[in-house]
PDB file of N, CA, C and O in Angstrom:
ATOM      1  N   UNK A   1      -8.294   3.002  32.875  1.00  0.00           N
ATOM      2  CA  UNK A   1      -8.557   2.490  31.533  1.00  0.00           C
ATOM      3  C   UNK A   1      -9.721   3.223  30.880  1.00  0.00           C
ATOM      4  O   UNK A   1      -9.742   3.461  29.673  1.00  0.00           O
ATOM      5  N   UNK A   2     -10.671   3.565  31.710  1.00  0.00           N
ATOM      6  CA  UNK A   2     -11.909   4.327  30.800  1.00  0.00           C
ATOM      7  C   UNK A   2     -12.233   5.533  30.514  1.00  0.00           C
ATOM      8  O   UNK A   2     -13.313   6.014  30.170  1.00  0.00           O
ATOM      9  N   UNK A   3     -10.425   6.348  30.811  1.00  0.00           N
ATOM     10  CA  UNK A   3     -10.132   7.828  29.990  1.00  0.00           C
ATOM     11  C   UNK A   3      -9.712   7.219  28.666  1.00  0.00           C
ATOM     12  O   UNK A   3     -10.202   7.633  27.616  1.00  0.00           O
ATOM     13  N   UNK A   4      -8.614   6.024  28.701  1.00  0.00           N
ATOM     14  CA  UNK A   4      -8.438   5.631  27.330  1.00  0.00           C
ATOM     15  C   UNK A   4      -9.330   5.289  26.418  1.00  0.00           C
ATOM     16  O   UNK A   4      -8.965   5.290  25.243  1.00  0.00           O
ATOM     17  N   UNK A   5     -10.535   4.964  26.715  1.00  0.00           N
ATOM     18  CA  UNK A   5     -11.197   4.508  25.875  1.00  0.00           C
ATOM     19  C   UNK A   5     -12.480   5.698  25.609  1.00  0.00           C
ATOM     20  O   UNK A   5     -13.390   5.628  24.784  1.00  0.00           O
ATOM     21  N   UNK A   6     -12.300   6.399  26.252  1.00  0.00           N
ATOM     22  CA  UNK A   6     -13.428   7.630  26.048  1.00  0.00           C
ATOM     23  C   UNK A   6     -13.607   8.507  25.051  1.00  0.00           C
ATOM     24  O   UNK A   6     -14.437   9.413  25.131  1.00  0.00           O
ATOM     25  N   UNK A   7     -12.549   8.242  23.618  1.00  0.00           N
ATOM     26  CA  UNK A   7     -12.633   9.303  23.108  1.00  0.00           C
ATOM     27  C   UNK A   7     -12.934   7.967  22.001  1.00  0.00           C
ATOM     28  O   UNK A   7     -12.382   6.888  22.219  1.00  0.00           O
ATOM     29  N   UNK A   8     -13.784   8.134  20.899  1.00  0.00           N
ATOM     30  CA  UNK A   8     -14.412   7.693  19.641  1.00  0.00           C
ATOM     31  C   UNK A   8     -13.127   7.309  18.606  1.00  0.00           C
ATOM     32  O   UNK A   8     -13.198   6.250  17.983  1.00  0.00           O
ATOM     33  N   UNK A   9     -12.186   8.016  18.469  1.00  0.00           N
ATOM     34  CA  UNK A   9     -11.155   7.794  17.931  1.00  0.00           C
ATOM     35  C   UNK A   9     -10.428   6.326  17.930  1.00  0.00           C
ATOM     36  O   UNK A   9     -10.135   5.514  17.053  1.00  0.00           O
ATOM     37  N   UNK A  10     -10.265   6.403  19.527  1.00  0.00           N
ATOM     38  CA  UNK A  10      -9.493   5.426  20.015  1.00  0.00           C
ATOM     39  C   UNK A  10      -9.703   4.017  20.256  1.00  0.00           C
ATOM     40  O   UNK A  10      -8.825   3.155  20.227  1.00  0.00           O
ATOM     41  N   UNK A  11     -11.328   3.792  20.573  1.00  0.00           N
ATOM     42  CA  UNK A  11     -12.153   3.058  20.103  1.00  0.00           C
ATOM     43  C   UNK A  11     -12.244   2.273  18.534  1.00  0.00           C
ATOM     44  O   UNK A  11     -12.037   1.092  18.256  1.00  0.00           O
ATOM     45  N   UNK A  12     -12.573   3.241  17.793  1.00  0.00           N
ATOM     46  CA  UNK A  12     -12.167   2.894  16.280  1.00  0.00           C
ATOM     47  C   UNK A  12     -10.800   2.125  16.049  1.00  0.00           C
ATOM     48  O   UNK A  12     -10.727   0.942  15.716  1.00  0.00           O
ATOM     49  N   UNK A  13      -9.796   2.916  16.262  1.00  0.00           N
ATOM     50  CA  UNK A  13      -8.827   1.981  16.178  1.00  0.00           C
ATOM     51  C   UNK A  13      -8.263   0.720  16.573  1.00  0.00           C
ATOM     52  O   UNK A  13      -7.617  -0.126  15.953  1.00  0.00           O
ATOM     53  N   UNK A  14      -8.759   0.825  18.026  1.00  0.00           N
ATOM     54  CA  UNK A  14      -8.327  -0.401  18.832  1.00  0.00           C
ATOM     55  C   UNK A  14      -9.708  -1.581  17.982  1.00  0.00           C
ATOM     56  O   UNK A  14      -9.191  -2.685  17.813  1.00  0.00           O
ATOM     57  N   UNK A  15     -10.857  -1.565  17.590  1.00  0.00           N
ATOM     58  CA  UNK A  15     -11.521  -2.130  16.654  1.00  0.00           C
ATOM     59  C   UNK A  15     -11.162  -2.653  15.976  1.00  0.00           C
ATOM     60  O   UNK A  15     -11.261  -3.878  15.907  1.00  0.00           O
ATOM     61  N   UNK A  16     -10.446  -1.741  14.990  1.00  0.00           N
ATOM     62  CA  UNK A  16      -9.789  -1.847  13.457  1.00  0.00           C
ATOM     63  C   UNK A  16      -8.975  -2.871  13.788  1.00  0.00           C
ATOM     64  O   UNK A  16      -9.078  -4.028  13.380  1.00  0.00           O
ATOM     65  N   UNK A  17      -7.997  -2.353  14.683  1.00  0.00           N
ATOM     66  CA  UNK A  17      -6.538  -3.929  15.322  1.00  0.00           C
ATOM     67  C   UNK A  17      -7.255  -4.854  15.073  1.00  0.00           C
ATOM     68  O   UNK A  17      -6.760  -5.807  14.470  1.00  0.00           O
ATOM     69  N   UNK A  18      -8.380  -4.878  15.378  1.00  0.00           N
ATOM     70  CA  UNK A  18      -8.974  -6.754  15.381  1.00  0.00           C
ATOM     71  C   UNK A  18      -8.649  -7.362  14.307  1.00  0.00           C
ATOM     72  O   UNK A  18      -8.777  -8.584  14.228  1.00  0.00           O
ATOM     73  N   UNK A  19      -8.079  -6.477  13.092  1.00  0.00           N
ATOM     74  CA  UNK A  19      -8.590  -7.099  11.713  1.00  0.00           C
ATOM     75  C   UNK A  19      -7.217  -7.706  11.758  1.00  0.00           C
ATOM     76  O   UNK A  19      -7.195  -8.853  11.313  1.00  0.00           O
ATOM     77  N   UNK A  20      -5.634  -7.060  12.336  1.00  0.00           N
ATOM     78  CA  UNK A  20      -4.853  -7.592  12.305  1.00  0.00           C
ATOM     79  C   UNK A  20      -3.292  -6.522  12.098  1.00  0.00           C
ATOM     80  O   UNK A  20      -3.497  -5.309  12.047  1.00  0.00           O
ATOM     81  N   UNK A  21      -2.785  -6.693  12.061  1.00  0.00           N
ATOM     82  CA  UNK A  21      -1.552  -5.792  11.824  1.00  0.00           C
ATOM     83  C   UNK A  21      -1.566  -4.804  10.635  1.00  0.00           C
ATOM     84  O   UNK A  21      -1.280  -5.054   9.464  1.00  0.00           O
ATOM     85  N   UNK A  22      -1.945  -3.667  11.159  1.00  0.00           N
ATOM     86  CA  UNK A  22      -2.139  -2.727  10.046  1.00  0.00           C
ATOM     87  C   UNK A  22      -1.207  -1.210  10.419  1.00  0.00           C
ATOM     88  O   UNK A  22      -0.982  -0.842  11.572  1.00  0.00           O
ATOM     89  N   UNK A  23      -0.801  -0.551   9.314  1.00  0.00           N
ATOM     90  CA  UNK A  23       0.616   0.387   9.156  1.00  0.00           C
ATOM     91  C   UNK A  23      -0.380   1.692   9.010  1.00  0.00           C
ATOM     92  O   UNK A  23      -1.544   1.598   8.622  1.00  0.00           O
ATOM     93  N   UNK A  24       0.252   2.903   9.374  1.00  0.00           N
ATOM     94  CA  UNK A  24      -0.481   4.334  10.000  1.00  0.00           C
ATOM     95  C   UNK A  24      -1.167   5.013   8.265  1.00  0.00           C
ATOM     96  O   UNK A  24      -1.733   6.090   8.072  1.00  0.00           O
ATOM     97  N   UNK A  25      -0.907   4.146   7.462  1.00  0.00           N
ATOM     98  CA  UNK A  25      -1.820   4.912   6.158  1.00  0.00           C
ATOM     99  C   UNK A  25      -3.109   4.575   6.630  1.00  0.00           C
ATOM    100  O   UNK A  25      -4.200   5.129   6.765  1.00  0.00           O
ATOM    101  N   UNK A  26      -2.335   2.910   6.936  1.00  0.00           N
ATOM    102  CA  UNK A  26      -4.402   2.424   6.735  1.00  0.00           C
ATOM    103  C   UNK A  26      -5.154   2.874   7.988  1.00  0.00           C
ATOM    104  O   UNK A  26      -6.352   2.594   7.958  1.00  0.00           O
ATOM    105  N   UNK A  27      -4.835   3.344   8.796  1.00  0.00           N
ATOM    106  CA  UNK A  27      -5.358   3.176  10.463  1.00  0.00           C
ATOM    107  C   UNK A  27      -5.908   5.114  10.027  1.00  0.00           C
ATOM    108  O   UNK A  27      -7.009   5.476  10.442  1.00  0.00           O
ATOM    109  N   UNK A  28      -4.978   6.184   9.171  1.00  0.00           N
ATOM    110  CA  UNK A  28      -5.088   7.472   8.972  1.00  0.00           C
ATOM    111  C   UNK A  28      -6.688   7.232   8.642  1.00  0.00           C
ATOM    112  O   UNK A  28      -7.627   7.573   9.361  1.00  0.00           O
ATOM    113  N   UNK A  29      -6.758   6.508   7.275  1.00  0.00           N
ATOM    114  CA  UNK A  29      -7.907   6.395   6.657  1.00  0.00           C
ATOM    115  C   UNK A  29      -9.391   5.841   7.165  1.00  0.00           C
ATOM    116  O   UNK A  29     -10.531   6.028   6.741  1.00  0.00           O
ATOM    117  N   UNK A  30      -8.783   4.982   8.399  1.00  0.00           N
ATOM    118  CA  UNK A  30      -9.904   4.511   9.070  1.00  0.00           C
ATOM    119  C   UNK A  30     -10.743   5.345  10.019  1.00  0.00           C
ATOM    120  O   UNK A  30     -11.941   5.209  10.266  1.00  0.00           O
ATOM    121  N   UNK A  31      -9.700   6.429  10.610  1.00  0.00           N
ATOM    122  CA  UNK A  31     -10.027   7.693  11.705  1.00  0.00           C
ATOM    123  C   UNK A  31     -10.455   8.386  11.166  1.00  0.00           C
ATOM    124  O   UNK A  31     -11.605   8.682  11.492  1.00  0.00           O
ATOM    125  N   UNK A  32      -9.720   9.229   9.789  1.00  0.00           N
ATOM    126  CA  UNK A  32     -10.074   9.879   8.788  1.00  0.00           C
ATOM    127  C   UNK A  32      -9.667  11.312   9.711  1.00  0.00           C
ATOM    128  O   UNK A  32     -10.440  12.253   9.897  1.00  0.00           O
ATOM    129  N   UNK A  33      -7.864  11.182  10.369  1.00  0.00           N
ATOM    130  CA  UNK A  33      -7.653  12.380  11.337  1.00  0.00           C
ATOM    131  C   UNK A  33      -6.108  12.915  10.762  1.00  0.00           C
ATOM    132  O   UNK A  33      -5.390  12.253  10.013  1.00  0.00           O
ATOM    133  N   UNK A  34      -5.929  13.681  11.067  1.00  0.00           N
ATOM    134  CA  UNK A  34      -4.383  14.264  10.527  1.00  0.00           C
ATOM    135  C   UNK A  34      -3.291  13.570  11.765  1.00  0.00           C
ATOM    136  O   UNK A  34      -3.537  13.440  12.964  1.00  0.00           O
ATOM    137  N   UNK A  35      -2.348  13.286  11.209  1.00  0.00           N
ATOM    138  CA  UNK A  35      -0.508  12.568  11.338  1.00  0.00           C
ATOM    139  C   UNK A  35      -1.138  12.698  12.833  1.00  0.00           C
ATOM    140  O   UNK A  35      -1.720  11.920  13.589  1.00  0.00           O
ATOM    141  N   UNK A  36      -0.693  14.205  12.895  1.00  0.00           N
ATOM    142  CA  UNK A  36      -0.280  14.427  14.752  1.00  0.00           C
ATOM    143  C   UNK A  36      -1.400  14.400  15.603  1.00  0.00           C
ATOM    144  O   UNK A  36      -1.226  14.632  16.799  1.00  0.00           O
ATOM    145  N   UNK A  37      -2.543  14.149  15.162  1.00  0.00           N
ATOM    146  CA  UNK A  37      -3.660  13.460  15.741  1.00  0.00           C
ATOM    147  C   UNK A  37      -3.785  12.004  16.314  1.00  0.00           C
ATOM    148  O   UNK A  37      -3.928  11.532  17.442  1.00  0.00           O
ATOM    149  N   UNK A  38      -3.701  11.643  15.408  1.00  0.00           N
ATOM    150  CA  UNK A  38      -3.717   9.949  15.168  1.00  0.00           C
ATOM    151  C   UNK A  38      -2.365   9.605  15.839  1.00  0.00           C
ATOM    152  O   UNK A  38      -2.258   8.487  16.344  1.00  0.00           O
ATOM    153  N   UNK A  39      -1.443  10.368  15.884  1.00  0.00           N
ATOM    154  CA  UNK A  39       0.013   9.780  16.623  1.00  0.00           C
ATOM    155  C   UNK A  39      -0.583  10.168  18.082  1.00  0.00           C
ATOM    156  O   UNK A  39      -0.747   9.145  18.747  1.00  0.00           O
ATOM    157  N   UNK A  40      -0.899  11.175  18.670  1.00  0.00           N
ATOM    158  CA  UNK A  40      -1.541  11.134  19.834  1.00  0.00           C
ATOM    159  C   UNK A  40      -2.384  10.099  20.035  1.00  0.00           C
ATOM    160  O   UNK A  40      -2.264   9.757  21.211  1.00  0.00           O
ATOM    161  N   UNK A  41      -3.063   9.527  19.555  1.00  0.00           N
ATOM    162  CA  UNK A  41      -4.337   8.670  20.067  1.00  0.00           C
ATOM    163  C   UNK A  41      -3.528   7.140  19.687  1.00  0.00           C
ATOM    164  O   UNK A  41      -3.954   6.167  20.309  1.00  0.00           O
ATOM    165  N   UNK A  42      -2.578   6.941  18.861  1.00  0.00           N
ATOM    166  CA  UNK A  42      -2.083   5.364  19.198  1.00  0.00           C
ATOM    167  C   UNK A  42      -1.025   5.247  20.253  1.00  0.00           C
ATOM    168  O   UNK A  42      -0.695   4.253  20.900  1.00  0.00           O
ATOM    169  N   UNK A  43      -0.398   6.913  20.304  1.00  0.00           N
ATOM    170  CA  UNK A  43       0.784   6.677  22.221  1.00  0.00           C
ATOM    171  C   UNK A  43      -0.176   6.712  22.849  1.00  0.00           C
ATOM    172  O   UNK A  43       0.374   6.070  23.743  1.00  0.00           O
ATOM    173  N   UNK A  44      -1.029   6.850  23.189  1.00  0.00           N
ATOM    174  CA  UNK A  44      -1.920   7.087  24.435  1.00  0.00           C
ATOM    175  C   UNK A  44      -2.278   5.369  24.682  1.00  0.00           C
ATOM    176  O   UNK A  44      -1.785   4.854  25.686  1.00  0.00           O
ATOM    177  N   UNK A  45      -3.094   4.547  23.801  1.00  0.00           N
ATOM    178  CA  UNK A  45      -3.268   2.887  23.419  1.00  0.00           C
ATOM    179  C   UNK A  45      -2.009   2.773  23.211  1.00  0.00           C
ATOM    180  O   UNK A  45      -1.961   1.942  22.304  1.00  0.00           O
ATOM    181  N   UNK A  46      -0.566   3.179  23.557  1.00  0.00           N
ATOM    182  CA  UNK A  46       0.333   2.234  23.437  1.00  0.00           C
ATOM    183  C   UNK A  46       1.059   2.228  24.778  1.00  0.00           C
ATOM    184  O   UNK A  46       1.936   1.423  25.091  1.00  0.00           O
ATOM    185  N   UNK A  47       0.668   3.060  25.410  1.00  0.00           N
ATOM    186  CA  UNK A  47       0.906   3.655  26.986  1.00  0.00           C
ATOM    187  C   UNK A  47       0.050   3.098  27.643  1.00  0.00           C
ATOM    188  O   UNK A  47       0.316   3.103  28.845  1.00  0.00           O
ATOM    189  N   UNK A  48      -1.018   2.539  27.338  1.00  0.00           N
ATOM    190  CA  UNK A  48      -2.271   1.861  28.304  1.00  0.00           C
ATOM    191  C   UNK A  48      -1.651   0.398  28.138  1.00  0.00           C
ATOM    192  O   UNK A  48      -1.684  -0.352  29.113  1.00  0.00           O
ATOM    193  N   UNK A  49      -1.137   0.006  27.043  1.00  0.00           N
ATOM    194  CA  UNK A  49      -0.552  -1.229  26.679  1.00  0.00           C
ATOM    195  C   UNK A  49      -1.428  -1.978  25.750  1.00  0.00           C
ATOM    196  O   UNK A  49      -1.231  -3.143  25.404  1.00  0.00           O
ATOM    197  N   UNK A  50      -2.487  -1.167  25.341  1.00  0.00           N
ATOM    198  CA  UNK A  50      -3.407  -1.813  24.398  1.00  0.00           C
ATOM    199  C   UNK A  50      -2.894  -2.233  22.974  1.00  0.00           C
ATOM    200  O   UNK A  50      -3.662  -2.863  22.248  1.00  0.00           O
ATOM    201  N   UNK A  51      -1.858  -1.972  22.620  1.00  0.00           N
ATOM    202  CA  UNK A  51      -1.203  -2.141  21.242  1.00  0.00           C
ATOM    203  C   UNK A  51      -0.134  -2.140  21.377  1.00  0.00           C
ATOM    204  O   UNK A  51       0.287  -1.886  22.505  1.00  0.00           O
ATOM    205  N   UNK A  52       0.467  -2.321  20.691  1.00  0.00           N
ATOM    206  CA  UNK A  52       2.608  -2.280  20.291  1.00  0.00           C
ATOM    207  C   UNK A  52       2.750  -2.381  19.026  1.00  0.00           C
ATOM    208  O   UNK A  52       2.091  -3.243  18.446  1.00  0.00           O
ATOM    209  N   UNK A  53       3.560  -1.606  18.352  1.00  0.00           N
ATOM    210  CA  UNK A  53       4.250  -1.258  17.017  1.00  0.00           C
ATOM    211  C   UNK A  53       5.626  -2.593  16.636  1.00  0.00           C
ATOM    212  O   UNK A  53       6.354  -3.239  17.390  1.00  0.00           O
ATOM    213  N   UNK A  54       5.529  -2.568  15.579  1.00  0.00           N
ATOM    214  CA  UNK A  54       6.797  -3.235  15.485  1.00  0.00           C
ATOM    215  C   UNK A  54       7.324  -2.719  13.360  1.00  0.00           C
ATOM    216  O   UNK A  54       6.744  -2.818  12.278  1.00  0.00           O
ATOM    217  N   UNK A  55       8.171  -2.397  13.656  1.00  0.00           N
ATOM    218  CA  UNK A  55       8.906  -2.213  12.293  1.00  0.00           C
ATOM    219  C   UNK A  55       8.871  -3.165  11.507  1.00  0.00           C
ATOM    220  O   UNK A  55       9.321  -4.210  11.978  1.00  0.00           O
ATOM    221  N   UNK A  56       8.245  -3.238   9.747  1.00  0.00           N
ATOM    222  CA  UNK A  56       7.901  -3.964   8.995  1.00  0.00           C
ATOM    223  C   UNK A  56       8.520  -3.430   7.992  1.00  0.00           C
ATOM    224  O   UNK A  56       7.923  -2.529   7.403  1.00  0.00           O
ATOM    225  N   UNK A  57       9.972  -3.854   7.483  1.00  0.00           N
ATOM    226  CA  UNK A  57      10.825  -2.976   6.541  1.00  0.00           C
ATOM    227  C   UNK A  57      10.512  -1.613   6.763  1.00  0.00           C
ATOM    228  O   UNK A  57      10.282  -1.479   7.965  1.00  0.00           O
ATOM    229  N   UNK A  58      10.369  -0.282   6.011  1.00  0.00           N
ATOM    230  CA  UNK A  58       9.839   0.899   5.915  1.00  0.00           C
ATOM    231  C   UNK A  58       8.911   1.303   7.065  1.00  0.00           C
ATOM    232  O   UNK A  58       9.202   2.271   7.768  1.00  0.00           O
ATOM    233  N   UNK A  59       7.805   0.586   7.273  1.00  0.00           N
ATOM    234  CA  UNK A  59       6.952   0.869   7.967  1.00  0.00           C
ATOM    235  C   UNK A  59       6.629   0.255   9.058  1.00  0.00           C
ATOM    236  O   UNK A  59       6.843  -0.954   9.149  1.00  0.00           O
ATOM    237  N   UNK A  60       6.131   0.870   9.954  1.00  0.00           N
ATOM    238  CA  UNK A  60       5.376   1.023  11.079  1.00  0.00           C
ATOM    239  C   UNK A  60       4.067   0.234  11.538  1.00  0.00           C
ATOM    240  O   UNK A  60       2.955   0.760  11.571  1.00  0.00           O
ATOM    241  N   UNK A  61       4.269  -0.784  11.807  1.00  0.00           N
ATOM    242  CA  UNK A  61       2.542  -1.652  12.231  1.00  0.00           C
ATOM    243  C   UNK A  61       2.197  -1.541  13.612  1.00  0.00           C
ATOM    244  O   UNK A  61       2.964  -1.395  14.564  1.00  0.00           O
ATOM    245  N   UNK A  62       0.828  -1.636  13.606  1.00  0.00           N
ATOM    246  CA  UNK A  62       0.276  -1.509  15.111  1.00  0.00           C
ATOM    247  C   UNK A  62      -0.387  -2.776  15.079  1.00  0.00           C
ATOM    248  O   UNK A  62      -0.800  -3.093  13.964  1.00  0.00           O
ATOM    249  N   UNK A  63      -0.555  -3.417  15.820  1.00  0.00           N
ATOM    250  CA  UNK A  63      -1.349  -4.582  16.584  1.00  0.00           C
ATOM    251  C   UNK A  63      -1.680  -4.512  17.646  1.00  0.00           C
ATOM    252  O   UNK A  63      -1.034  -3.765  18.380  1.00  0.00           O
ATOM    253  N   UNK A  64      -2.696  -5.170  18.133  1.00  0.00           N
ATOM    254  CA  UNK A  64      -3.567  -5.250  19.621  1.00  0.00           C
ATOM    255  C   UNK A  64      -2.299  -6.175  20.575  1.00  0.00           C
ATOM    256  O   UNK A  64      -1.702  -7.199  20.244  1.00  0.00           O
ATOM    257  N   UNK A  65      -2.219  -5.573  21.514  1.00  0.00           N
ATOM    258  CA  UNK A  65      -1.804  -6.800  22.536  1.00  0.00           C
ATOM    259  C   UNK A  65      -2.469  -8.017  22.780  1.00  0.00           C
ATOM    260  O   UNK A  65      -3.477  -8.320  22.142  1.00  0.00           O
ATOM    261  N   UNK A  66      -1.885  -8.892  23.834  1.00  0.00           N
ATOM    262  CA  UNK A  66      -3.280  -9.972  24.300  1.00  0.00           C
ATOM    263  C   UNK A  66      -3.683  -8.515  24.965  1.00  0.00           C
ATOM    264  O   UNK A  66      -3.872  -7.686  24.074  1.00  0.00           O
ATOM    265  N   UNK A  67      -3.866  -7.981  26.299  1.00  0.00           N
ATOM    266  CA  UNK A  67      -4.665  -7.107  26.761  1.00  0.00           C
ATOM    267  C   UNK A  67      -5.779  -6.541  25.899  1.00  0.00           C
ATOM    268  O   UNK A  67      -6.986  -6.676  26.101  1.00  0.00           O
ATOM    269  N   UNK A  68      -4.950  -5.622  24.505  1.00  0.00           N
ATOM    270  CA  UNK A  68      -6.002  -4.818  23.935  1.00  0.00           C
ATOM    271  C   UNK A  68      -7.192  -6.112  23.227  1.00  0.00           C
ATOM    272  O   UNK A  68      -8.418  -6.032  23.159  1.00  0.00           O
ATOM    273  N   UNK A  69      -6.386  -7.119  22.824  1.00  0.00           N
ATOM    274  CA  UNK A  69      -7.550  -8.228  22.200  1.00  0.00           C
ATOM    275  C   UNK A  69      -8.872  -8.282  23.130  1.00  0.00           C
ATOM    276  O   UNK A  69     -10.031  -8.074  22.773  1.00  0.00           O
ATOM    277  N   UNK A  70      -8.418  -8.598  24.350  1.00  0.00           N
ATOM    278  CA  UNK A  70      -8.933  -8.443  25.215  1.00  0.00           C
ATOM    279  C   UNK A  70     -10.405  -7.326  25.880  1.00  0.00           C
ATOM    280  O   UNK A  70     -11.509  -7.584  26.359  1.00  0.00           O
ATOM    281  N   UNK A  71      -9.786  -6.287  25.629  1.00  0.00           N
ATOM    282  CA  UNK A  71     -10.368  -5.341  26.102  1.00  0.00           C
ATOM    283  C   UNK A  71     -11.367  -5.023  24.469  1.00  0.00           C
ATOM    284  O   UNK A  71     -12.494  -4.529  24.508  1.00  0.00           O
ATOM    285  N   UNK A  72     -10.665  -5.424  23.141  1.00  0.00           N
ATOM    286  CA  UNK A  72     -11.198  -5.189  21.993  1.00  0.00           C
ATOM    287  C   UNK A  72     -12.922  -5.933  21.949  1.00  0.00           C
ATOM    288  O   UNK A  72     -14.055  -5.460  21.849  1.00  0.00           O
ATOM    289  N   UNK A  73     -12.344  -7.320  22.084  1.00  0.00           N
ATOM    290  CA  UNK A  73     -13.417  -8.311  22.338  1.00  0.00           C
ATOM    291  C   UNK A  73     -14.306  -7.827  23.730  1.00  0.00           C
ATOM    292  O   UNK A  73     -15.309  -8.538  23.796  1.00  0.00           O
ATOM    293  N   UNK A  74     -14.275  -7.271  24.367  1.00  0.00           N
ATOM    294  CA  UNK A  74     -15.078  -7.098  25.277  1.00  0.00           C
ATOM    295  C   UNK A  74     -16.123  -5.770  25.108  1.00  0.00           C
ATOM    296  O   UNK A  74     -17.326  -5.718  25.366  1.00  0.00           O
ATOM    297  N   UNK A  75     -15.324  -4.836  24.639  1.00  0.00           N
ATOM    298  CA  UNK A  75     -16.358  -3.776  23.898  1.00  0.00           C
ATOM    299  C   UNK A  75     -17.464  -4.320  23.217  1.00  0.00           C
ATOM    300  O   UNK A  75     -18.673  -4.131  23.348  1.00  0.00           O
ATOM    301  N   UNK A  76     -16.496  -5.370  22.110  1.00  0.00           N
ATOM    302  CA  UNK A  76     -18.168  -5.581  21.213  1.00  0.00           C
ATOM    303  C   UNK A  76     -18.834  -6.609  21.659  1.00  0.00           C
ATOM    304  O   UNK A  76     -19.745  -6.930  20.896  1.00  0.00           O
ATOM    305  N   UNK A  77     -18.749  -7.188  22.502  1.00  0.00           N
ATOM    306  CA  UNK A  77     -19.520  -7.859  23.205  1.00  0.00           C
ATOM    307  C   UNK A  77     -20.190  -7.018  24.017  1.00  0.00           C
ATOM    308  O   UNK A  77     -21.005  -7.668  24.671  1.00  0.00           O
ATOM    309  N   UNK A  78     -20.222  -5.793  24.292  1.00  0.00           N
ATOM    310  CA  UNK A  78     -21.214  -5.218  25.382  1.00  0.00           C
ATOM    311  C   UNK A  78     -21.737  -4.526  24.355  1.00  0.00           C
ATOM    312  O   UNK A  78     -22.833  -4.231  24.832  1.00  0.00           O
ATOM    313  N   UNK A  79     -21.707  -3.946  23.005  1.00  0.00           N
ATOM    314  CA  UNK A  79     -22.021  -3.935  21.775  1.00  0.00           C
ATOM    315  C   UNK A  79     -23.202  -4.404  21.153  1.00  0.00           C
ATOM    316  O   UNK A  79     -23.983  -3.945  20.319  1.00  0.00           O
ATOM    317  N   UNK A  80     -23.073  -5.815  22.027  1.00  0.00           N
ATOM    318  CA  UNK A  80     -23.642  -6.693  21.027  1.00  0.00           C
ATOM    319  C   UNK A  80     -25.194  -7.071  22.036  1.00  0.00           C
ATOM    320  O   UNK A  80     -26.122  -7.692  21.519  1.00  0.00           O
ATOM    321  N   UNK A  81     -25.241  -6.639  23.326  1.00  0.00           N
ATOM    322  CA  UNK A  81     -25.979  -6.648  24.435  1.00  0.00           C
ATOM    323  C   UNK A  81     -27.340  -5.333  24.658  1.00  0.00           C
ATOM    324  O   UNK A  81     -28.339  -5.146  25.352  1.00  0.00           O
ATOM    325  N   UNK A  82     -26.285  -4.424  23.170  1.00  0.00           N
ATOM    326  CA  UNK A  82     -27.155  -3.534  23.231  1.00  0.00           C
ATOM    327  C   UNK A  82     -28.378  -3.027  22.044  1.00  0.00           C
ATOM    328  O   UNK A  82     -29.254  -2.172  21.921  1.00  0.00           O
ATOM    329  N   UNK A  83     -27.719  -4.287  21.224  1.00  0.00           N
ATOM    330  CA  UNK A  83     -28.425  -4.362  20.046  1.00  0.00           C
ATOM    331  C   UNK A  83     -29.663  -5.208  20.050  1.00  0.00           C
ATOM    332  O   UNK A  83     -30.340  -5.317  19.027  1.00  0.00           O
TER     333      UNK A  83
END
């Protein structure tokens, strides 16, 4: 689990999930990374099982699993230990 989470990117995103089901414009804008970037770094969190997609008419949403909630909430809680 703590190659998945080693890169700043991936972090950010699995974050962002907290807010709730969000589609690859808004998640682009949050990384601020190009398509085939950002598609690498949500298979990688979707291969760890930290997230799952589900088709929303047209588009594409990502959400946290329970796991990634999980693992989401626990980051910023060690976050929050260091502040």
């Amino acid at each position: 689990m703590h190659g998945v989470l080693s890169d700043p990117v991936r972090l950010r995103l699995l974050l962002a999930l907290r807010e709730g089901r969000l589609c690859v414009c808004v998640l682009r804008e949050i990384v601020s990374c190009p398509d085939t970037r950002l598609s690498y770094h949500l298979s990688i969190l979707r291969r760890a099982r930290l997230i799952s997609s589900a088709r929303d008419g047209s588009y594409l949403r990502y959400c946290l699993t329970s796991e990634g909630r999980i693992v989401a909430d626990g980051i910023l809680k060690e976050a929050g230990k260091g502040a």
